[in-house]
C-alpha positions as CSV (number, residue, x, y, z in Angstrom):
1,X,162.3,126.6,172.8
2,X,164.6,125.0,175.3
3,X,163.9,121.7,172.7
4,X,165.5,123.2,169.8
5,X,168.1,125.2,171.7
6,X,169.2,121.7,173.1
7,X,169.4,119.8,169.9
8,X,171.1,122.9,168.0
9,X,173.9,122.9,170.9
10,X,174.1,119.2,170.4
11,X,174.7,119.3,166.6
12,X,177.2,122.2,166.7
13,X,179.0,120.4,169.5
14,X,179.3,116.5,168.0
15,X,180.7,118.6,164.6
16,X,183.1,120.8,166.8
17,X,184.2,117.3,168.6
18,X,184.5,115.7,165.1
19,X,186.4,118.1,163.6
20,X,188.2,120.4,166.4
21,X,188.5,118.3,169.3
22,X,190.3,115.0,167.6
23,X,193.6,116.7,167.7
24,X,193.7,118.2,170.8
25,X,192.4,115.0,173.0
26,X,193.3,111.5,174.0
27,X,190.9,108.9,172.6
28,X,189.6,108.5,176.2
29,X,188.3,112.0,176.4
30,X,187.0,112.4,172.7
31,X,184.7,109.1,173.6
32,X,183.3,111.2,177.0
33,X,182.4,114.3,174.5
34,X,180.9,111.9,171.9
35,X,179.0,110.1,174.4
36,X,177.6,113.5,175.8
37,X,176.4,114.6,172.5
38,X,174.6,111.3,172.2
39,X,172.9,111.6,175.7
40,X,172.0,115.2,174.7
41,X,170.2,114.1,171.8
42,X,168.7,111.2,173.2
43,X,167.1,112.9,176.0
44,X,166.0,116.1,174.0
45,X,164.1,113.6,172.0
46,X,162.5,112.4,175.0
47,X,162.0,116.2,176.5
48,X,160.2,116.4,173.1
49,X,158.2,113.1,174.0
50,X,157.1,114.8,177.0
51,X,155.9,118.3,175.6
52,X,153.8,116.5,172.8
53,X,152.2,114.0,175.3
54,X,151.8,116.6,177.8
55,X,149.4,119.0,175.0
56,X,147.3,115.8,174.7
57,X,147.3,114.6,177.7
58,X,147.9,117.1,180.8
59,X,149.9,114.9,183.1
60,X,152.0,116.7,185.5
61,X,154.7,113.6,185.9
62,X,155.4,115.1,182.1
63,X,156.4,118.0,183.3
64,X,158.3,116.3,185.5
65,X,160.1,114.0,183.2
66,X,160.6,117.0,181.0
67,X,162.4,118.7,183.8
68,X,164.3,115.8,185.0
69,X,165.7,115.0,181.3
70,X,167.2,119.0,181.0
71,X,168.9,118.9,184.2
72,X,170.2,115.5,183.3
73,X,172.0,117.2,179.9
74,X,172.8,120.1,182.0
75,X,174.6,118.3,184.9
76,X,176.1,114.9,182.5
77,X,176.2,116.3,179.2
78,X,177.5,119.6,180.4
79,X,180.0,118.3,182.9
80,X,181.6,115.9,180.2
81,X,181.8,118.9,177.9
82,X,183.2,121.0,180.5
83,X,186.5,118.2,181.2
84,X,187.0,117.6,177.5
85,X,187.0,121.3,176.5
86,X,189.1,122.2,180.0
87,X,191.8,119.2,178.9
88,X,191.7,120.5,175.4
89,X,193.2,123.9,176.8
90,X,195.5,122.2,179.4
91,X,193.2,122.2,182.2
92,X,192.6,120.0,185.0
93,X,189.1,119.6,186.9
94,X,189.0,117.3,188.5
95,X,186.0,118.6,190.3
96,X,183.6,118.5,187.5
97,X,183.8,114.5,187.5
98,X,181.5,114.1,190.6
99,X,178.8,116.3,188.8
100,X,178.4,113.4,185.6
101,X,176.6,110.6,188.0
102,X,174.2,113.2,189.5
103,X,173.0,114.1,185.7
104,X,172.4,110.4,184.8
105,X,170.3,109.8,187.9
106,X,168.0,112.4,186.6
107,X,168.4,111.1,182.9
108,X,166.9,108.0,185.2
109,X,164.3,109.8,187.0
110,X,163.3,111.2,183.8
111,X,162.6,107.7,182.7
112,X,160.5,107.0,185.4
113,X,158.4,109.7,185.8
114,X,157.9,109.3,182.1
115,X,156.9,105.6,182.3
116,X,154.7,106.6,185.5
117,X,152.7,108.6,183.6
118,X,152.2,106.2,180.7
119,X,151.0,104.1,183.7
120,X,148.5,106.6,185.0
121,X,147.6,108.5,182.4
122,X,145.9,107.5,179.4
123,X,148.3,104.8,177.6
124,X,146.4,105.3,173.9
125,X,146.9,108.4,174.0
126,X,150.8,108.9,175.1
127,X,151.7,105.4,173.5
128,X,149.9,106.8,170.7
129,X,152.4,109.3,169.8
């Protein structure tokens, strides 16, 4: 479930930053909202990756890697969000900024728990997919 909620927020926020936000921002600030709609879909494709392998194959790094990849959107994706829609309204955070780096270094756990358990579990079957 948390799949499809993930990439139906990321569609309904890359057409509401398409459409609603290109007014209201500096070019700077529309490229941070674009870029977290990108890394939301990216990594709920790979959250995806790791529920199918993790039927066929059981691997708790999976779950891991699954985990890791929806705090990531949480923490980047969400944070970015947060500072475009906040400057949209006329609001500073400057807060929020520190949060972004701590979401891409579980974007990058993510990664490696999922490539550790293409290592130790059965490669056929997860490369397979």
């Amino acid at each position: 479930m948390a799949i499809a909620i993930s990439g139906f927020i990321a569609v309904a926020l890359g057409a509401f930053g398409a459409h609603g936000l290109r007014a209201l921002l500096e070019e700077r600030t529309l490229h941070a909202f674009e870029t977290a709609v990108e890394y939301q879909f990216f990594h709920t494709f790979a959250m995806a990756l790791c529920l199918m392998a993790g039927k066929l194959d059981g691997n708790p790094l999976l779950k891991r890697a699954y985990f890791a990849f929806g705090i990531g959107i949480i923490l980047f994706s969400g944070s970015l969000y947060a500072i475009a829609l906040l400057k949209a309204w006329h609001v500073e955070a400057p807060w929020l900024g520190p949060i972004t780096p701590f979401g891409g270094l579980m974007f990058l756990a993510g990664w490696v728990y999922l490539g550790m358990a293409c290592y130790k579990g059965d490669r056929a079957q997860i490369s397979g997919l």
